[in-house]
N, CA, C and O atoms as a GROMACS GRO file, in nm:
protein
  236
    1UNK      N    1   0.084  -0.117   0.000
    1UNK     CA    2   0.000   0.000   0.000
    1UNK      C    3   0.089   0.124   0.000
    1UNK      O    4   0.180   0.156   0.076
    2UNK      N    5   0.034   0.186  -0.112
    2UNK     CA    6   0.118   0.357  -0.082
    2UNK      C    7   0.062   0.433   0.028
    2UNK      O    8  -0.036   0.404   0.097
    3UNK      N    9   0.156   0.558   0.038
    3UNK     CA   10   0.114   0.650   0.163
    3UNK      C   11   0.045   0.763   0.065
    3UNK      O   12  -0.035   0.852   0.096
    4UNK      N   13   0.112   0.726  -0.084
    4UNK     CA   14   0.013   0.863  -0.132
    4UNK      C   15  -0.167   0.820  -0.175
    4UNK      O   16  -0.250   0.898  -0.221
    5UNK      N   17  -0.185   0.688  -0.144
    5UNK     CA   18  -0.344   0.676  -0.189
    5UNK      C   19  -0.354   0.529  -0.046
    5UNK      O   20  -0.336   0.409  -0.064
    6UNK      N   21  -0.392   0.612   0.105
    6UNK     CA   22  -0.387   0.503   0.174
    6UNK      C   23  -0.550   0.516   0.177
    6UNK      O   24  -0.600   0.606   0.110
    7UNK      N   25  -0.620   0.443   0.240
    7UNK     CA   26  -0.757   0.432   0.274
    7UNK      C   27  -0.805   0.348   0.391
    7UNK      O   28  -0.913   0.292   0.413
    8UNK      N   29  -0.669   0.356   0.471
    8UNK     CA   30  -0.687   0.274   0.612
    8UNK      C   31  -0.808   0.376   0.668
    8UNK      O   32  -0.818   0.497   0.645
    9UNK      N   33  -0.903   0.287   0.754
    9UNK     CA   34  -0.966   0.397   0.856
    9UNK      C   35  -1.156   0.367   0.791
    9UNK      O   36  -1.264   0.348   0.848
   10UNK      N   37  -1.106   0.380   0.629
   10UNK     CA   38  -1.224   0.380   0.539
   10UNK      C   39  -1.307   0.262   0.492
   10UNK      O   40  -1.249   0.157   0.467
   11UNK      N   41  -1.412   0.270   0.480
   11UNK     CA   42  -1.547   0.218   0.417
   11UNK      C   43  -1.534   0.196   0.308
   11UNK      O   44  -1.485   0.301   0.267
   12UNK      N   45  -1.544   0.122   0.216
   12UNK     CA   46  -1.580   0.142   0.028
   12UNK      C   47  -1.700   0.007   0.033
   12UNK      O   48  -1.697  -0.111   0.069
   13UNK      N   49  -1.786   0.086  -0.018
   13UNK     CA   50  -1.880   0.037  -0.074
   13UNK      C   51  -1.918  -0.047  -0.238
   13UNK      O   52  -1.963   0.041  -0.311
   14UNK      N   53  -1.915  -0.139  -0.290
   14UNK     CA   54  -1.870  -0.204  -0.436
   14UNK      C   55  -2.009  -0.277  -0.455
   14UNK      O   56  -2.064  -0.371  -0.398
   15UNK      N   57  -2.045  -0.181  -0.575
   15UNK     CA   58  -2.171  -0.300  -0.641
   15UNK      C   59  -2.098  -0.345  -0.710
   15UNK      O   60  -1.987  -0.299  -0.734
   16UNK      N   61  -2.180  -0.512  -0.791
   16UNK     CA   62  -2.140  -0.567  -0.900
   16UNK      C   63  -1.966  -0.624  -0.911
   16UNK      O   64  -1.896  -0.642  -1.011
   17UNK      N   65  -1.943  -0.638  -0.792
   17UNK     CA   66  -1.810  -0.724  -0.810
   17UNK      C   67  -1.763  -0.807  -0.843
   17UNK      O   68  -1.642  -0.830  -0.839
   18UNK      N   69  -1.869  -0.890  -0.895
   18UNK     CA   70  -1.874  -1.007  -0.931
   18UNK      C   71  -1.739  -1.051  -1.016
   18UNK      O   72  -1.704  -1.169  -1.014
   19UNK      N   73  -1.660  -0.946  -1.095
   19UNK     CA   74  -1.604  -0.950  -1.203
   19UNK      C   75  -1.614  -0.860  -1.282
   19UNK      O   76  -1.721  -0.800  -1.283
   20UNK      N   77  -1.490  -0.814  -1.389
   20UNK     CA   78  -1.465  -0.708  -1.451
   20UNK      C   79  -1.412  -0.606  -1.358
   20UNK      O   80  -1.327  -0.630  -1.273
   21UNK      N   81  -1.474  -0.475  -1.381
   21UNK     CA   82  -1.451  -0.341  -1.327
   21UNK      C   83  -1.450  -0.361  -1.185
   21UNK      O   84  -1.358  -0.351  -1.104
   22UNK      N   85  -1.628  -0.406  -1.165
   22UNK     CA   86  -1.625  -0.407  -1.014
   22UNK      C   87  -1.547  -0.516  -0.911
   22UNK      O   88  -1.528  -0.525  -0.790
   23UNK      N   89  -1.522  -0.575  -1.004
   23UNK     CA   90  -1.432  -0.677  -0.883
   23UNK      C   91  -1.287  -0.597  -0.868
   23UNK      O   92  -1.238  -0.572  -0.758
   24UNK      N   93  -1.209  -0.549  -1.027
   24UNK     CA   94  -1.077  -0.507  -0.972
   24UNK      C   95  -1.073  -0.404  -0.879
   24UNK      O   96  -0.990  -0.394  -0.789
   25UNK      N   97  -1.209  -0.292  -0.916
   25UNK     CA   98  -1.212  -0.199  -0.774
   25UNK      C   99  -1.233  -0.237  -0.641
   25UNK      O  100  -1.198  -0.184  -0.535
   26UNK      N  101  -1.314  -0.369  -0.674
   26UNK     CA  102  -1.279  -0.383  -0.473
   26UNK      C  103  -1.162  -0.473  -0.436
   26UNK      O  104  -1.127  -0.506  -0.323
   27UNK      N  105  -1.107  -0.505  -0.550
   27UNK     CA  106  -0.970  -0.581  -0.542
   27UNK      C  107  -0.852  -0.452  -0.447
   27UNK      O  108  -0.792  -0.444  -0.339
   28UNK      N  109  -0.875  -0.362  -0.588
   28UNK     CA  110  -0.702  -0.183  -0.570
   28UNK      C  111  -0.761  -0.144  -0.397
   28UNK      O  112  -0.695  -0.127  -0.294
   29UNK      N  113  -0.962  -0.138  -0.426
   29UNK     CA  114  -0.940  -0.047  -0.263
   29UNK      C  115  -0.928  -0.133  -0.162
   29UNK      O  116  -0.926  -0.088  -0.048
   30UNK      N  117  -0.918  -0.277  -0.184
   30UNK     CA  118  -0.879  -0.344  -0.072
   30UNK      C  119  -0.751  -0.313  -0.060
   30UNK      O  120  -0.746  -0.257   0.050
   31UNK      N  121  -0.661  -0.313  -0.098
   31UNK     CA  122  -0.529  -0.342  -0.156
   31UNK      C  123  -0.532  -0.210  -0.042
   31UNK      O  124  -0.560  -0.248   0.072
   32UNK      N  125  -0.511  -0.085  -0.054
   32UNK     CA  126  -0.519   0.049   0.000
   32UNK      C  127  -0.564   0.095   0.137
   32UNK      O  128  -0.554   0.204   0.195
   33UNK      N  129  -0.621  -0.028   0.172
   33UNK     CA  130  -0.630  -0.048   0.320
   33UNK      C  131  -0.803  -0.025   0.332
   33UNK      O  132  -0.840  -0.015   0.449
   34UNK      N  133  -0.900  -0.018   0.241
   34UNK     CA  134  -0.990   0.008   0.310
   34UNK      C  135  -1.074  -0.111   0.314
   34UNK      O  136  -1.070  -0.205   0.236
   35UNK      N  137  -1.169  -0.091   0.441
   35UNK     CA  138  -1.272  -0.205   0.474
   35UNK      C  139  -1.376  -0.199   0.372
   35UNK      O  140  -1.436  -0.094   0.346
   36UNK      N  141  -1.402  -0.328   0.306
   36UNK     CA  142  -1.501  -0.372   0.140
   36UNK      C  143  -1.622  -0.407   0.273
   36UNK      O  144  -1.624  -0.454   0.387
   37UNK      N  145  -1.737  -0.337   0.148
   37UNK     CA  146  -1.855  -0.409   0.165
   37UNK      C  147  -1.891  -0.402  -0.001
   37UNK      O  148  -1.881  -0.313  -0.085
   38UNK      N  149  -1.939  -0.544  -0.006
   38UNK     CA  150  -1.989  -0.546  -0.138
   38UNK      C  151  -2.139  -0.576  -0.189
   38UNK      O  152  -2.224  -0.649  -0.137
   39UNK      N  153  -2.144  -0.521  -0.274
   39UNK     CA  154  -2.303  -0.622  -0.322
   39UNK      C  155  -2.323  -0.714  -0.432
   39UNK      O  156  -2.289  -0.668  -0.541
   40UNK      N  157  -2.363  -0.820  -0.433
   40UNK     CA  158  -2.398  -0.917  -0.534
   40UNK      C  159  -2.506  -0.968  -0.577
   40UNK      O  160  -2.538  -1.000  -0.463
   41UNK      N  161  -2.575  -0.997  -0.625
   41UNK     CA  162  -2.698  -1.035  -0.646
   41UNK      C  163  -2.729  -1.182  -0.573
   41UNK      O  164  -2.816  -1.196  -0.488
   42UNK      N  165  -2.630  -1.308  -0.629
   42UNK     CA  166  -2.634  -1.459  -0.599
   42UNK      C  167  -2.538  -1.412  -0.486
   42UNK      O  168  -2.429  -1.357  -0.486
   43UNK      N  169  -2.644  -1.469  -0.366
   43UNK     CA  170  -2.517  -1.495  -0.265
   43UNK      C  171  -2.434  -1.613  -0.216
   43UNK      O  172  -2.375  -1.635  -0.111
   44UNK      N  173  -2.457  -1.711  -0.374
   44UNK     CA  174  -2.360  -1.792  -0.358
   44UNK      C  175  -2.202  -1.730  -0.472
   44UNK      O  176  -2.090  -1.781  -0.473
   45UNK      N  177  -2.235  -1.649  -0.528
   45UNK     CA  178  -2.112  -1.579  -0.569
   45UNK      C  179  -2.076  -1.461  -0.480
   45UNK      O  180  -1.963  -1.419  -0.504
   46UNK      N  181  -2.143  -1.393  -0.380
   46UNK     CA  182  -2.102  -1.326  -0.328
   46UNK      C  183  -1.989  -1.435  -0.185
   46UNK      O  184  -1.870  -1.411  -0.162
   47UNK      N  185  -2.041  -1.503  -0.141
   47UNK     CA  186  -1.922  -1.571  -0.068
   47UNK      C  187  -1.804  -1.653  -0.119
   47UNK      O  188  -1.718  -1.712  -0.054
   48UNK      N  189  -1.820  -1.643  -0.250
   48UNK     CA  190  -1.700  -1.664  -0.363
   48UNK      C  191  -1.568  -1.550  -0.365
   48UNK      O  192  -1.445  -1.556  -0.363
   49UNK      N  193  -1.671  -1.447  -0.369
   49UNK     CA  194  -1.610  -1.292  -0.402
   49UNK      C  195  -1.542  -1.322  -0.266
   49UNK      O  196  -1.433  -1.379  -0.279
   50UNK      N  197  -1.571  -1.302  -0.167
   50UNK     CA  198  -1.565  -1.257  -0.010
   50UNK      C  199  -1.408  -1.403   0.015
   50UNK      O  200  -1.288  -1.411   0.043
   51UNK      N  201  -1.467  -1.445  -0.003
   51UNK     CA  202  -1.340  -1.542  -0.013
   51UNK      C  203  -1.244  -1.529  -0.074
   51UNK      O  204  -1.144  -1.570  -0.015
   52UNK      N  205  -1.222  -1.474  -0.206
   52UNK     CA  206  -1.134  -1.421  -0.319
   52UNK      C  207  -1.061  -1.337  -0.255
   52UNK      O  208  -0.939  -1.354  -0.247
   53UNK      N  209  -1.127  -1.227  -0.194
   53UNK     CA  210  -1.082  -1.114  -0.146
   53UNK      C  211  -1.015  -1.126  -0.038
   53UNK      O  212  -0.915  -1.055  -0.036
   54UNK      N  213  -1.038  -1.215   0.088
   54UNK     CA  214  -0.974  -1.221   0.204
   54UNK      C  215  -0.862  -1.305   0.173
   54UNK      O  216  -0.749  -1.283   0.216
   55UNK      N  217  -0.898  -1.420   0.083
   55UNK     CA  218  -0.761  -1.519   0.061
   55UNK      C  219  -0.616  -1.389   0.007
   55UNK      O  220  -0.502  -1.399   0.053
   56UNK      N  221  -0.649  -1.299  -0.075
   56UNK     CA  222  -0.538  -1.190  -0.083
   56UNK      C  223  -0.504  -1.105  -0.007
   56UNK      O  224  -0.443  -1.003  -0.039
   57UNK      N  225  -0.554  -1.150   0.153
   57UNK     CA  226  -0.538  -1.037   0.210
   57UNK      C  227  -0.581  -0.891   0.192
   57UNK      O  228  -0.518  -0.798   0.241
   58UNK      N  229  -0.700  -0.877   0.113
   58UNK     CA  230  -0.722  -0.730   0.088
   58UNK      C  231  -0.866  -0.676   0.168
   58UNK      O  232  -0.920  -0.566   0.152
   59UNK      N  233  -0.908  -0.784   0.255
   59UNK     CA  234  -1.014  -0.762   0.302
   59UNK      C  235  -0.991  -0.786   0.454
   59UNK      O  236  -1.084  -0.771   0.533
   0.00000   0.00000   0.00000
């Protein structure tokens, strides 16, 4: 994580993560320190996502 784009402290909110756009954005703002909440439609892909995300450490 850089010090010039940190986001420790912070919230980000991510529709549609499923993949594409919205997944790499809650991929970078995990990455940046901030706490993901996401939304998905199937919440058997959303505990896919949620898993994806913590296995990298970005959540």
């Amino acid at each position: 994580m850089s010090e010039l784009f940190s986001l420790a402290g912070k919230t980000a909110l991510i529709t549609g993560a499923t993949r594409g756009i919205g997944l790499a954005t809650a991929w970078e703002l995990g990455r940046a320190g901030a706490k993901l909440i996401v939304s998905i439609e199937d919440i058997h892909e959303s505990a896919d996502i949620a898993a994806t995300l913590s296995g990298a450490g970005t959540v």
